[in-house]
N, C-alpha and C positions, 0 to 999 in steps of 0.2 A: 448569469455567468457567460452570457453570450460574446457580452462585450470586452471579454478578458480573453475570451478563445481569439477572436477575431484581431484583438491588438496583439496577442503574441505570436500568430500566424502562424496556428497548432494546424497542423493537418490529421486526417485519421489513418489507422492503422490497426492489422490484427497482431494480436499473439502465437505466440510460437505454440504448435501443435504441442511439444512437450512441456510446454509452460503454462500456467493458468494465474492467470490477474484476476484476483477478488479486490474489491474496491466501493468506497459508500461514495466516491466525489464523482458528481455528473461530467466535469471535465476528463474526466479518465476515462469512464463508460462511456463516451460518445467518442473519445480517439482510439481507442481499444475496443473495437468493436465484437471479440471474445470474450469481454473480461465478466468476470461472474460476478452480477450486484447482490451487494448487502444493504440492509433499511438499518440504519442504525446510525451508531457514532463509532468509531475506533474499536472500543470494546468488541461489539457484534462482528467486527471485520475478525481480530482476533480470535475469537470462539470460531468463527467459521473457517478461519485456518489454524486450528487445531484437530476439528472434525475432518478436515482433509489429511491431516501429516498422518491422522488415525489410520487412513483407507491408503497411506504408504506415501507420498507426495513430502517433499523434504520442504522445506525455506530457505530462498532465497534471497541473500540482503537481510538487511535487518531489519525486524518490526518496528524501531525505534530512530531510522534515520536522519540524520539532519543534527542539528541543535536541541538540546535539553527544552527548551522552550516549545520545541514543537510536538512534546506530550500533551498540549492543549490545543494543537490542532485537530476539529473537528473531523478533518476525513484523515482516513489511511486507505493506501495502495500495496498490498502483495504480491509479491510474484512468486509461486509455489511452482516446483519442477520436479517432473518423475524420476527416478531415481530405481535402478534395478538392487546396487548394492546395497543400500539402507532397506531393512526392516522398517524401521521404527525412529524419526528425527529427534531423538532424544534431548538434542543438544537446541532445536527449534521448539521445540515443546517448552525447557524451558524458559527463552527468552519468548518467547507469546506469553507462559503465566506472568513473567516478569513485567509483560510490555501490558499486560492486563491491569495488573495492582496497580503502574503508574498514570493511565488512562484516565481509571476512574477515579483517584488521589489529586490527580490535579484539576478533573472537569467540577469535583466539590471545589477545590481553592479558589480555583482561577476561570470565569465564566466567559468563551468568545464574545469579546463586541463584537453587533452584528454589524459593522463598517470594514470588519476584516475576513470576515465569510469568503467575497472573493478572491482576497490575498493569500491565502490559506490551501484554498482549492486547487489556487495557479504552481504553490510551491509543494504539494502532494507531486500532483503531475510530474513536475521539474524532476522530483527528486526519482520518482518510475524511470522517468527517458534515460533520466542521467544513467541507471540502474540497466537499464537496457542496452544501453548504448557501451556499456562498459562489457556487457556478457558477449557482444557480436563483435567486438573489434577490442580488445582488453592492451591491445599494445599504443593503440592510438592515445590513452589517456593516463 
């Protein structure tokens, strides 16, 4: 994936103290050099940001972003944020069960070609910046 970081001329970067990036795609963990890795597929990212919204940490953006098509993208990227007035992300909890059921409903249908692994990684990424990029300057875009 080296060769995708270096033609998109990804630099690295941390996360926001108040924020936490869980993420299973190597291009994400090596520009976010905060972000908390997960060993899995989608699924496992989800489960582990639900075990966070447990411990009070809300969801940010939506587990499902992008196009309907990209429930068969092998990685996902979260962006979880502390939150003093939420208890409990109720309304996160249940798009993660939701973003769960269609993970594993489509990795059965529809199986990545492994010719679009790196295509896949680059548009996870994509869709983080864009996600970030919209929480620090919201009137620019």
């Amino acid at each position: 994936m080296e060769n995708v970081r270096e033609r998109r001329g990804l630099k690295r970067d941390n996360s926001s103290p108040d924020r936490i990036i869980i993420s299973n795609n190597p291009l994400v963990l090596e520009r976010f050099k905060g972000a908390l890795p997960v060993f899995g597929g989608p699924a496992e990212v989800f489960k582990k940001a639900l075990d966070l919204l447990d411990r009070g940490l809300v969801l940010s953006g939506h587990a499902l972003s992008g196009s309907i098509r990209l429930s068969v993208n092998p990685f996902r990227s979260l962006v979880l944020e502390t939150c003093r007035e939420v208890s409990l992300d109720k309304k996160g909890i249940k798009v993660l069960l939701d973003a769960i059921d269609r993970v594993e409903k489509a990795a059965r249908e529809r199986p990545v070609p492994p010719e679009l692994i790196e295509d896949y990684a680059f548009i996870d990424l994509d869709l983080l910046e864009s996600l970030q990029q919209r929480k620090q300057d919201p009137e620019k875009l």
